[in-house]
ZAVEXZA-334307 format. One record per residue (C-alpha): residue in one letter; x, y, z. Coordinates in Angstrom, 1 decimal. Example, Ala and Ser with C-alpha at 12.3 -4.5 7.8 and 13.67 -1.06 7.14 Angstrom:
<nodes>
NODE aa      X      Y      Z
NODE  A   12.3   -4.5    7.8
NODE  S   13.7   -1.1    7.1
</nodes>
This chain:
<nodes>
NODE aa      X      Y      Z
NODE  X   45.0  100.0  134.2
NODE  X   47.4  102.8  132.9
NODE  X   46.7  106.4  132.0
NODE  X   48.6  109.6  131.0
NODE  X   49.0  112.9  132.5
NODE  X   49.6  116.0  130.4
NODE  X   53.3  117.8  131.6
NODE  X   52.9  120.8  133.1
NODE  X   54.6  123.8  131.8
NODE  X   57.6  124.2  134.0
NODE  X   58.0  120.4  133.1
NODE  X   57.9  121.1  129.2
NODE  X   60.3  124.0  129.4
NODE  X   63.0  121.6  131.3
NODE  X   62.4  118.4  128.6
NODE  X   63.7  121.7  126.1
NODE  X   66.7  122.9  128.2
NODE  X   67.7  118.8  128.5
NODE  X   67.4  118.3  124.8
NODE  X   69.1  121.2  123.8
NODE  X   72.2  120.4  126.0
NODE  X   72.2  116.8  124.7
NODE  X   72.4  118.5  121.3
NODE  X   74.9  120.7  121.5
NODE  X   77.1  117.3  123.4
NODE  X   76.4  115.8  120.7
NODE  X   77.4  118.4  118.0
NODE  X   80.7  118.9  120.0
NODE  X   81.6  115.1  119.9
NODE  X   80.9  115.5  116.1
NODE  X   83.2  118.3  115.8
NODE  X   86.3  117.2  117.8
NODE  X   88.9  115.7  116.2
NODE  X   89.7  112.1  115.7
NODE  X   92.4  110.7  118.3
NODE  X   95.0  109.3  115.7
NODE  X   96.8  105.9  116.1
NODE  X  100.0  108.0  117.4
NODE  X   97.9  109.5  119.7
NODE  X   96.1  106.5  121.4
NODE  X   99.3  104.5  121.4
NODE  X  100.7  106.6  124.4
NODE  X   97.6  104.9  126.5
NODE  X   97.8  101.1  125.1
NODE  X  102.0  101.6  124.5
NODE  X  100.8   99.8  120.9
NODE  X  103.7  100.7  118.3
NODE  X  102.4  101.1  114.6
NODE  X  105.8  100.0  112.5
NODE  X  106.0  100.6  108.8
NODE  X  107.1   96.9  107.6
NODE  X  108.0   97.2  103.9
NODE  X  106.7   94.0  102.3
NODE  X  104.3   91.1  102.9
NODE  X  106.4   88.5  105.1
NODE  X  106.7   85.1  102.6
NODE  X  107.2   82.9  106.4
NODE  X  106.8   83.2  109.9
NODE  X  109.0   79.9  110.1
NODE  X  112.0   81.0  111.8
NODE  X  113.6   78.2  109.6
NODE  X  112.3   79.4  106.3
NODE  X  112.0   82.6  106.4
NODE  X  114.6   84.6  104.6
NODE  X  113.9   88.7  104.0
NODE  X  114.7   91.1  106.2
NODE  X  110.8   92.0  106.6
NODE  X  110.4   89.0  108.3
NODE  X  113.2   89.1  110.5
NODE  X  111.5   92.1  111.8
NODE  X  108.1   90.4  113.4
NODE  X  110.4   87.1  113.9
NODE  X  112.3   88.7  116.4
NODE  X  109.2   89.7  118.3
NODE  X  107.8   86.1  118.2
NODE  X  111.3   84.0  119.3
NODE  X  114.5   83.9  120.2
NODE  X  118.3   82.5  120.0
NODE  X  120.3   81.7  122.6
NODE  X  122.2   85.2  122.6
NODE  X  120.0   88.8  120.9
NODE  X  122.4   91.6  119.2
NODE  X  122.3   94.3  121.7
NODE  X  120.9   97.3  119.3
NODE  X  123.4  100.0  120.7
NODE  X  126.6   97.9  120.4
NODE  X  126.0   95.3  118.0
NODE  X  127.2   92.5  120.6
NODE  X  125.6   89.6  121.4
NODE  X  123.8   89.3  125.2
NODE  X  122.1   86.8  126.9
NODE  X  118.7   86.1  125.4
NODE  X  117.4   82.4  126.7
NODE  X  120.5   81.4  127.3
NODE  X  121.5   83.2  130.7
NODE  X  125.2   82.5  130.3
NODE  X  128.0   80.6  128.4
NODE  X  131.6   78.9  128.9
NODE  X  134.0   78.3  126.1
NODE  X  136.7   75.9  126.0
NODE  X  140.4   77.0  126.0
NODE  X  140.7   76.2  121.8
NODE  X  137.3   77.6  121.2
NODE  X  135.7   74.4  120.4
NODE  X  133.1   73.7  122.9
NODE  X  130.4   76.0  124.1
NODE  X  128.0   75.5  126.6
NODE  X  125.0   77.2  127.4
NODE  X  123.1   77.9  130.8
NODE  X  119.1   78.1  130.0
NODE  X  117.2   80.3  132.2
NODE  X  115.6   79.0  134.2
NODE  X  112.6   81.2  134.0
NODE  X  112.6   80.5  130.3
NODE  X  109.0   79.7  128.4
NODE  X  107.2   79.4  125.2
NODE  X  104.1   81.7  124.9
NODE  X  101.7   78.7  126.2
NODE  X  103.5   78.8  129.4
NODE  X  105.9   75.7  128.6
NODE  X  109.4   75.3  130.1
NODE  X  112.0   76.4  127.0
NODE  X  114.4   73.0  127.3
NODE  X  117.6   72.1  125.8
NODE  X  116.0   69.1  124.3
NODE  X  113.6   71.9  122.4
NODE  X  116.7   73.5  120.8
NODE  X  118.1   70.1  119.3
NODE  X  114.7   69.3  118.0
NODE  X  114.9   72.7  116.4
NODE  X  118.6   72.4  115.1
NODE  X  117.7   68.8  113.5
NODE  X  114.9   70.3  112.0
NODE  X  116.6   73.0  109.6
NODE  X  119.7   70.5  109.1
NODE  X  117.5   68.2  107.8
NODE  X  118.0   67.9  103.9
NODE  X  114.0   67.3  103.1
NODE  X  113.1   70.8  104.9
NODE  X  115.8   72.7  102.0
NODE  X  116.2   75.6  104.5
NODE  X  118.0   78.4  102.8
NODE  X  119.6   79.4  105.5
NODE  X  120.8   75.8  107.3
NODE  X  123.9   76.6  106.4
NODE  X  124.9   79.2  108.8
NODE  X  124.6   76.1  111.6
NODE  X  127.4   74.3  109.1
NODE  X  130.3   75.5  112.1
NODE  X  129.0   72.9  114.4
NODE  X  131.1   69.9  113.9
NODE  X  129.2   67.2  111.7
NODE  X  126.3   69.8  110.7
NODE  X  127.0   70.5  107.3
NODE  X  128.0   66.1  106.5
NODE  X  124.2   65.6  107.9
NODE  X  122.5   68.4  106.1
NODE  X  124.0   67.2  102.9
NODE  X  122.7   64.0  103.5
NODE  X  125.7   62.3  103.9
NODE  X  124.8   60.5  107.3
NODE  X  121.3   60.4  108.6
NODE  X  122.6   60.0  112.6
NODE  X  122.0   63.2  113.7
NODE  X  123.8   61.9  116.8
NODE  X  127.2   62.6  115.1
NODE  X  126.5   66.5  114.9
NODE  X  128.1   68.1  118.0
NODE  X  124.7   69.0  119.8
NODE  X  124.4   67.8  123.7
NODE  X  121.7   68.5  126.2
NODE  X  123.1   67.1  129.2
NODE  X  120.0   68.2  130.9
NODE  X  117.0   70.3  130.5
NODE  X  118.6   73.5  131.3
NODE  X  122.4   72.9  129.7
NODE  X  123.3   72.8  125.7
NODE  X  126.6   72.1  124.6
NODE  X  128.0   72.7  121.4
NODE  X  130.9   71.6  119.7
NODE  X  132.7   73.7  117.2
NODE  X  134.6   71.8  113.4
NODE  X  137.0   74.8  113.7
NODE  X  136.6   77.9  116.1
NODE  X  134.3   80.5  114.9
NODE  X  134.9   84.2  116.2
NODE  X  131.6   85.3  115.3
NODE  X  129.7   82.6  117.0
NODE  X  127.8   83.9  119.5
NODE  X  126.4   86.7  117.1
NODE  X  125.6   83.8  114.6
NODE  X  123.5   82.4  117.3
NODE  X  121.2   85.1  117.3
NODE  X  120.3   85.3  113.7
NODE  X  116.6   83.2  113.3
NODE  X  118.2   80.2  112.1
NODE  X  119.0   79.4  115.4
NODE  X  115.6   79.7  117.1
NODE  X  114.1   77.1  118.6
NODE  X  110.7   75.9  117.6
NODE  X  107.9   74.1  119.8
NODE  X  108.0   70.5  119.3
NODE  X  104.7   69.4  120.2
NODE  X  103.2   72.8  118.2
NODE  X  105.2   71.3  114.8
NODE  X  104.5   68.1  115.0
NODE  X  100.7   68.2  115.6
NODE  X  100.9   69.9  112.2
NODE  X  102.9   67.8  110.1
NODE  X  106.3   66.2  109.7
NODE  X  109.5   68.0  112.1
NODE  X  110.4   68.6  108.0
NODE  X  107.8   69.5  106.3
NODE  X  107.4   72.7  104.7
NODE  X  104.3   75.4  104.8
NODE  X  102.4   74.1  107.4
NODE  X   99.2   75.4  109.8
NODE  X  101.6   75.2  113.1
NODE  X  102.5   79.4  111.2
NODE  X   98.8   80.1  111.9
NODE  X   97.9   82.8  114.7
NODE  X   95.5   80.1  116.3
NODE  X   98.7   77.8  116.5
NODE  X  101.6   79.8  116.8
NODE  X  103.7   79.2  119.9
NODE  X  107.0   80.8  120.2
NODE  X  109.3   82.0  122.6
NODE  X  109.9   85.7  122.2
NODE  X  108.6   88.4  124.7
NODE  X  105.0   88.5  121.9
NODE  X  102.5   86.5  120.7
NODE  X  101.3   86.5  117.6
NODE  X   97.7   87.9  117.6
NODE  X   96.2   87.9  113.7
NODE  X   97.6   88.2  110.6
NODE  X   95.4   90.0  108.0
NODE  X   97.6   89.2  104.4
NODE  X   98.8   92.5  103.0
NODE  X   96.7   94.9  105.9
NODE  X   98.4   94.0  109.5
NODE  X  100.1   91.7  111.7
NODE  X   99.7   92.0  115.0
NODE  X  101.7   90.9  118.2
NODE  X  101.3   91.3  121.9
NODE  X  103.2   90.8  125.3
NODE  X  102.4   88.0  126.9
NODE  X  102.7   87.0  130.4
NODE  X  105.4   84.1  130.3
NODE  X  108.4   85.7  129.0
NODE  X  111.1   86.0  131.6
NODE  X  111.2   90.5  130.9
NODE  X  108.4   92.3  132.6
NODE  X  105.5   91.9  130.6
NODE  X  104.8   95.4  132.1
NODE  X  107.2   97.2  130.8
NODE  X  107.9   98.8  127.2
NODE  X  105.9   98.2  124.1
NODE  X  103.2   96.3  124.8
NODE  X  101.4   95.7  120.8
NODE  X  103.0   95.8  117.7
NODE  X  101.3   96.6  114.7
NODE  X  103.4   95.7  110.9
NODE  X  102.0   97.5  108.4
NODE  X  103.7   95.5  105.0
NODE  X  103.2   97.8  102.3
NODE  X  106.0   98.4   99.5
NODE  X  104.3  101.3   98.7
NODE  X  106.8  104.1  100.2
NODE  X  104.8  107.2   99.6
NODE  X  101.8  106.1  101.4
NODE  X  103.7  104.9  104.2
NODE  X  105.0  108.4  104.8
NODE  X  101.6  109.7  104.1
NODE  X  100.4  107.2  107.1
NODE  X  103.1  108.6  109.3
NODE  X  101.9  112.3  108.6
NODE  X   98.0  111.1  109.3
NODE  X   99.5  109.8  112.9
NODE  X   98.6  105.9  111.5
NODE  X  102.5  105.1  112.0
NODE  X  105.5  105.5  114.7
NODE  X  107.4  104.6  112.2
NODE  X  108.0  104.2  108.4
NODE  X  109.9  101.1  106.6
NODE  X  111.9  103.6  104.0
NODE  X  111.4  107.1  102.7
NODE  X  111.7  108.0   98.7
NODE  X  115.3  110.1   98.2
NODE  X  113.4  113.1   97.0
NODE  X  112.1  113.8  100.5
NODE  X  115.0  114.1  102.3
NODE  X  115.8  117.5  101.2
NODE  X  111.9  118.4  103.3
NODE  X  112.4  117.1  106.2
NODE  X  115.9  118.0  106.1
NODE  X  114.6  121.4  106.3
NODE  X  112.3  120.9  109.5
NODE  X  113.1  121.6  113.0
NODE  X  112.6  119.4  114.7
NODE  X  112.7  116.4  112.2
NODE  X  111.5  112.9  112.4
NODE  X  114.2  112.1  109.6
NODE  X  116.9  109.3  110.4
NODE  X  119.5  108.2  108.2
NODE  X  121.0  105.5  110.5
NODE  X  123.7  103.6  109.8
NODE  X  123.2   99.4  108.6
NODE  X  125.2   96.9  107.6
NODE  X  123.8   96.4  104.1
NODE  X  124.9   95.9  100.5
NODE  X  122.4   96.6   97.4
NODE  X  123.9   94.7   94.3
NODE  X  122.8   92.7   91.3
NODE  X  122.6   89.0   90.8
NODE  X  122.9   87.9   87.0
NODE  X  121.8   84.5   86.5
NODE  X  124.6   82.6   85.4
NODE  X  123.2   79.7   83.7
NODE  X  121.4   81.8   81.0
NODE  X  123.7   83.0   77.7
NODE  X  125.2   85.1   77.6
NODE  X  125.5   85.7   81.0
NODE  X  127.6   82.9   81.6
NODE  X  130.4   84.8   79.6
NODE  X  132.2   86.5   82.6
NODE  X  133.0   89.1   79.9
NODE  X  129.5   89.8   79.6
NODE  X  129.1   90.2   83.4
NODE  X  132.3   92.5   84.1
NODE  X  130.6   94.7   81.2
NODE  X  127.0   95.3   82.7
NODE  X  129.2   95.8   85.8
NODE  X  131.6   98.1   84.9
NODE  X  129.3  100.5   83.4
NODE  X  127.9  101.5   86.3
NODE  X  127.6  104.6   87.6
NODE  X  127.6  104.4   91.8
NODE  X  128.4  107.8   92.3
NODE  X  125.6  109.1   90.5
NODE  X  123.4  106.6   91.2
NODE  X  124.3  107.4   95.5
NODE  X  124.6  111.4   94.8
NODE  X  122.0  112.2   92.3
NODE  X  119.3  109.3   92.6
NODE  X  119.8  108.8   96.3
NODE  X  120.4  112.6   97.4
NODE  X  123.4  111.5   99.3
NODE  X  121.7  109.2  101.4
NODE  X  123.7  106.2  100.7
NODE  X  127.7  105.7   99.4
NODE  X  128.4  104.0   96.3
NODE  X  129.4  100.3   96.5
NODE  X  132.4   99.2   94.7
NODE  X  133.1   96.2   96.5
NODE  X  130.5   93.6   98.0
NODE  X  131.6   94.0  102.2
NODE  X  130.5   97.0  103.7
NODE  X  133.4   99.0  104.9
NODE  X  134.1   98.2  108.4
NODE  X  132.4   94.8  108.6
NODE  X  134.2   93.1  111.5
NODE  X  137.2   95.5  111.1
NODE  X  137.8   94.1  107.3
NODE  X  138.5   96.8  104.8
NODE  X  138.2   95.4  101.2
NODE  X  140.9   96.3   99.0
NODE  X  138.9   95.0   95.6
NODE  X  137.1   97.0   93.3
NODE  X  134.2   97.6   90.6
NODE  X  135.4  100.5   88.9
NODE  X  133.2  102.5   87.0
NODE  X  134.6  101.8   83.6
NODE  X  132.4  102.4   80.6
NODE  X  135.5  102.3   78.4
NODE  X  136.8   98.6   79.1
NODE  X  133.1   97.8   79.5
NODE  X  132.9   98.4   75.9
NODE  X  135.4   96.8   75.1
NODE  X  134.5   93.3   77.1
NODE  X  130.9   93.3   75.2
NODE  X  132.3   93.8   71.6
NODE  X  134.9   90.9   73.0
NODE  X  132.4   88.7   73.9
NODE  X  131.0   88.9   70.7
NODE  X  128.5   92.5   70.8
NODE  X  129.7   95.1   69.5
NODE  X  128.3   98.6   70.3
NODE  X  126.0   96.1   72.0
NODE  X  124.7   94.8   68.5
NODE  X  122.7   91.1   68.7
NODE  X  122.9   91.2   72.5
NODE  X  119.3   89.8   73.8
NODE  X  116.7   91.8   75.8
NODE  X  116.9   90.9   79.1
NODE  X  114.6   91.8   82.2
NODE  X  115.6   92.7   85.4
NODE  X  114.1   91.2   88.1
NODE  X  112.8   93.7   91.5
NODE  X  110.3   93.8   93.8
NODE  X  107.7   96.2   94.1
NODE  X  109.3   99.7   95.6
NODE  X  110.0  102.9   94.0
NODE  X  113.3  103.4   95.1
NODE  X  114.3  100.4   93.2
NODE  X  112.6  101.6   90.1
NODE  X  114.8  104.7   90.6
NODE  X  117.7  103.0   90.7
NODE  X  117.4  100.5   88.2
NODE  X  116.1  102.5   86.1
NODE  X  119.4  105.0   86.4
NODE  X  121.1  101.5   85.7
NODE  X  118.9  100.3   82.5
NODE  X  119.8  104.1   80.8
NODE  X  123.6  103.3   82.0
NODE  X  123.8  100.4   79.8
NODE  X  121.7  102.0   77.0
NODE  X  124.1  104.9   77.3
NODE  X  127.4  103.4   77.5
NODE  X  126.9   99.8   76.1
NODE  X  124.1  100.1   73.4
NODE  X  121.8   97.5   75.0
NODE  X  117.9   97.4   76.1
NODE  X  116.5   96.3   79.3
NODE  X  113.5   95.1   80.5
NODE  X  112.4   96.3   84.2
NODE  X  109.5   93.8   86.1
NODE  X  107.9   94.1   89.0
NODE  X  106.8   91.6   91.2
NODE  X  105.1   90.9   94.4
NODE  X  107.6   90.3   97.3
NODE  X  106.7   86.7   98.0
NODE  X  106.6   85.9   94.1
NODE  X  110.0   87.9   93.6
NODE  X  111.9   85.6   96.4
NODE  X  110.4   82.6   94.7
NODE  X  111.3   83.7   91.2
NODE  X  115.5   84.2   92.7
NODE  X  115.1   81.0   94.5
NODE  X  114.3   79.0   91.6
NODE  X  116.9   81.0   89.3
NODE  X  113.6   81.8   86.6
NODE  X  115.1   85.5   86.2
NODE  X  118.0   86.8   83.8
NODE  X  119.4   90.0   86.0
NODE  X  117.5   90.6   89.3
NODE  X  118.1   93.3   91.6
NODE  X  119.0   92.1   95.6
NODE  X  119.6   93.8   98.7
NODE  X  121.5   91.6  101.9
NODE  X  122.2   93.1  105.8
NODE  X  124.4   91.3  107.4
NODE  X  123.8   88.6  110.2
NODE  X  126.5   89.2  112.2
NODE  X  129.4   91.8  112.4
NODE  X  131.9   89.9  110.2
NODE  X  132.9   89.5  106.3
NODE  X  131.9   85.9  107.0
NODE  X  128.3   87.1  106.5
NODE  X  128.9   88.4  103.0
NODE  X  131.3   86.1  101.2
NODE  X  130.5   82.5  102.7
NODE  X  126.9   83.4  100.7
NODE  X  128.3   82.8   97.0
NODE  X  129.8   79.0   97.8
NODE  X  128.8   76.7   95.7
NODE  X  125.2   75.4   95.7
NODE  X  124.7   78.1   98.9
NODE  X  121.3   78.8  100.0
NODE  X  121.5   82.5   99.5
NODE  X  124.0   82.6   96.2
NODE  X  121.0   82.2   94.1
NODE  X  123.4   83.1   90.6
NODE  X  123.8   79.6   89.6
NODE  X  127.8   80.5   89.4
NODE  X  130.2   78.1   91.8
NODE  X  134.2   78.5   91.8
NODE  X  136.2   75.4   93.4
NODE  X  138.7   78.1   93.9
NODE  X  136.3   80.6   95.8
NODE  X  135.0   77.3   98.0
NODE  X  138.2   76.5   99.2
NODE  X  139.3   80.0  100.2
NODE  X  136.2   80.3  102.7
NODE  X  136.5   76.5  103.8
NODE  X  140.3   77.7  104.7
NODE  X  138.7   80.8  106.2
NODE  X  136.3   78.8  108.2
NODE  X  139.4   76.9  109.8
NODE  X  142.0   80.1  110.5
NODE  X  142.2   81.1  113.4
NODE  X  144.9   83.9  113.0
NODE  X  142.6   87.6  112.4
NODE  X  145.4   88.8  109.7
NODE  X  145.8   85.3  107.5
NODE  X  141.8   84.7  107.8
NODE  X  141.5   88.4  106.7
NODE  X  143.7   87.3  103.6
NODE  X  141.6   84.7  102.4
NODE  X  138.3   87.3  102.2
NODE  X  140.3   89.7  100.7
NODE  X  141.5   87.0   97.7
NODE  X  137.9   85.4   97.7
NODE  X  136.1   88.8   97.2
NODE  X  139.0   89.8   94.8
NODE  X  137.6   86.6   92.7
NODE  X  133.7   87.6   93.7
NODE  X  134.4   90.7   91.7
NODE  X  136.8   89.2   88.7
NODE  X  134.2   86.8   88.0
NODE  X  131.3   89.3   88.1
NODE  X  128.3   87.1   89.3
NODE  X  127.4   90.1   91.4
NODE  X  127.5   93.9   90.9
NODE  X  127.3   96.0   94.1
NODE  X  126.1   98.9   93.7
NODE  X  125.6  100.9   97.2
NODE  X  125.4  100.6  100.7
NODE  X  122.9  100.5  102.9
NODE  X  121.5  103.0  105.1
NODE  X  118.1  102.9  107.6
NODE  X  116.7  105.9  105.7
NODE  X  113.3  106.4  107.6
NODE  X  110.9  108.3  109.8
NODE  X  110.6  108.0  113.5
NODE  X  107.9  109.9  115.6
NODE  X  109.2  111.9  118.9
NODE  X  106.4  109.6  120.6
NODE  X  108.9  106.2  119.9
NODE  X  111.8  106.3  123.0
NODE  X  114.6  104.1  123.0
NODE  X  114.9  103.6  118.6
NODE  X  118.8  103.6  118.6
NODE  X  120.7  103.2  115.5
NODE  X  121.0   99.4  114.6
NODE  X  123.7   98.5  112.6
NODE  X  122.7   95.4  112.1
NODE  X  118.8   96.1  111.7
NODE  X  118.1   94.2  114.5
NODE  X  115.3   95.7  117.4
NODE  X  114.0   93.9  120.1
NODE  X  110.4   95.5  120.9
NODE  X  110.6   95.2  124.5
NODE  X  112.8   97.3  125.1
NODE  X  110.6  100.6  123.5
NODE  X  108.4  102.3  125.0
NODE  X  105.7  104.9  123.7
NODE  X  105.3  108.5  125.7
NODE  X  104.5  112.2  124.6
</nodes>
């Protein structure tokens, strides 16, 4: 039996006082502001990063854009990292190296405490899986060529012999590599940083598909195993990708930045307007016309940081008339850098007349692209276009950022200007832009590279013939044979010689036009600790960490 008893006054009067005080929680919880992103990372140490573009590949072995690099280098690892601050190479899964007297033979030391992110041991045999893998000719890895120093690497990636026992890999045993050199390289532990050089789980490949086929589910968060210090978590296409420490990388999982979050967007202005909200530590790039702002603050979150980068143009040789050097020299020549670095940059950038970055390695280039309008005009009307009369309208190839529509856009009223022709400009989704260069379907397209490594190497060894990354169609027996003959000098002055000559016939032959140089033009929140200029771009995670 149940029954109900009427409250009694004093009863009633307390039910009021309760609900009254639950309202006006509840009003106060409505009124306070929202914790930000930037504000609940100093809890969960989760860093929100700005990432520029939609990655094409998380296949350390295909992927080729910067924006990839960025979340690769969470996710895996060479045997050496670039130490941000210095730009030299440390131990990464290799605890230490020896190198032979003639600088032929290296051999690595494995740590010991070395895993993938499933909790596997990271073994010497895993490496030469991985370094057969990209050499191989039916995986058409763009960037297998920077292994071609190993003696007998670049014969087998050509196809020329199918033993890949005659390529100077070694694993004695599980915890020792050994590599043997064609010629002593200079650069080499550096160049074993860069992605091309990180290992990939064998058993996570293979369940997948072949050790060379291309685009397969082993990418997947559900199947991803790699061996960096994070994990990858999800990967929403064009929102977020997320990574997170996990517990069987040899660094204190403890310790610094414990989630990334990549934001790829190539829209600039709303990535600043997500760093103002408190969505992002950090932006990818910042439009020149707000420097002057946040020049102005005090304090600033501005950075201009120094990188090892070249913006240029690649004209598709194999189209008419851009095969006619003349015609190349001419769109070339009548290029404004200064303005373009000055005026459409606001100073942030210096104008590129040769392709190496000053400084690269210690090499100083002593080629030029001249700004030239005058013999510019007189190499069209050569080449059969006057005033620039019957020349075709071409397009120019770029992906989707403002700050390359500012600058090509300078550039297209250059040429109008000083040379009488029309351009096109198209934009195109990031993914679809790298195909587009890859399969040469573009007549001028607009490029962007940051070194590897700290070494002229890195720029000119690019533009060989039938190179992954020359993408211009153009090839020059007498270029080749300058940076074979580099490849085998071991003498810093006459090795310096033969880049000088082979950029001096880069820029005669005009299948490039630089046009600046890079800078890390960005913001960083006062939150971020550790974010040290990079010249090379390069920035483990681990070693951040997020506090007020």
């Amino acid at each position: 039996m149940s029954f109900f008893r009427p409250a009694s006054a004093s009863a009633s009067a307390s039910r009021l006082v309760l609900v009254g005080l639950l309202a006006l929680a509840t009003l106060a919880t409505a009124c306070r502001p929202r914790q930000t992103a930037v504000e609940a990372a100093r809890a969960d140490q989760t860093l929100h990063l700005g990432n520029g573009a939609e990655p094409g590949d998380l296949d350390p072995h295909l992927a080729t854009a910067y924006t990839e690099f960025n979340i690769l280098i969470a996710l895996g690892e060479g045997l050496t990292a670039i130490d941000e601050t210095s730009g030299e190479p440390v131990p990464a899964t290799a605890a230490s190296w020896e190198i032979s007297g003639d600088g032929l033979r290296y051999t690595f030391r494995l740590r010991p405490d070395a895993k993938w992110s499933n909790g596997d041991p990271v073994t010497a045999a895993d490496f030469l899986f991985s370094f057969e893998r990209i050499l191989r000719p039916a995986l058409a890895s763009e960037y297998a060529y920077m292994l071609h120093p190993v003696r007998g690497a670049e014969a087998f990636n050509n196809g020329d012999t199918s033993d890949f026992a005659t390529v100077g890999f070694a694993a004695p045993d599980a915890r020792t590599l050994v590599i043997e050199l064609a010629s002593p390289t200079p650069y080499f532990l550096g160049l074993v940083a860069h992605q091309a050089w990180f290992p990939v789980h064998p058993p996570t490949v293979l369940a997948h598909g072949r050790i060379d086929q291309r685009g397969t589910a082993w990418t997947r968060p559900e199947n991803y195993v790699g061996n960096g210090a994070y994990r990858l978590v999800s990967w929403a296409p064009n929102s977020r990708i997320v990574v997170e420490r996990h517990p069987h990388h040899y660094s204190d999982p403890a310790e610094g930045i414990r989630r990334v979050v990549f934001y790829p967007t190539d829209n600039i202005r709303a990535d600043e307007a997500a760093f103002r909200a408190g969505q992002r530590h950090v932006t990818y790039d910042l439009l020149p016309d707000r420097i002057a702002t946040y020049r102005a603050q005090t304090p600033s979150p501005l950075r201009i940081d120094p990188l090892l980068e070249t913006l240029y143009l690649r004209f598709n040789t194999t189209r008419r008339p851009l095969d006619d050097v003349r015609v190349r020299r001419a769109l070339a020549l009548a290029i404004d850098r200064e303005a373009i670095a000055t005026s459409v940059l606001q100073g942030s950038r210096l104008p590129a007349h040769h392709y190496v970055p000053p400084g690269t390695g210690g090499f100083k280039s002593t080629s030029r692209q001249p700004h030239d309008p005058e013999t510019a005009r007189a190499l069209l009307a050569e080449a059969g276009f006057p005033g620039g009369r019957g020349f075709p309208r071409f397009e120019v190839l770029m992906n989707t950022d403002d700050v390359n529509v500012r600058i090509l856009s300078a550039i297209q009223a250059m040429w109008k200007r000083e040379l009488g022709i029309d351009v096109g400009l198209v934009n195109q989704d990031f993914r679809v832009y790298l195909d587009t260069m890859k399969g040469l379907r573009y007549d001028i397209a607009r490029a962007r590279w940051i070194g590897d490594y700290d070494d002229p190497n890195t720029y000119l060894d690019m533009f060989v013939s039938g190179g992954g990354n020359n993408q211009t169609g153009w090839s020059s027996p007498d270029y080749d044979r300058l940076i074979a003959r580099a490849a085998s000098t071991t003498d810093p002055v006459a090795r310096f010689a033969l880049f000088h000559e082979a950029e001096a016939l880069l820029l005669a032959e005009a299948p490039i036009a630089p046009v600046v140089f890079g800078a890390r033009v960005h913001l960083v929140h006062p939150d971020v600790h550790g974010w040290q200029p990079s010249l090379l771009g390069v920035r483990r995670y681990q070693t951040l960490r997020i506090a007020p």
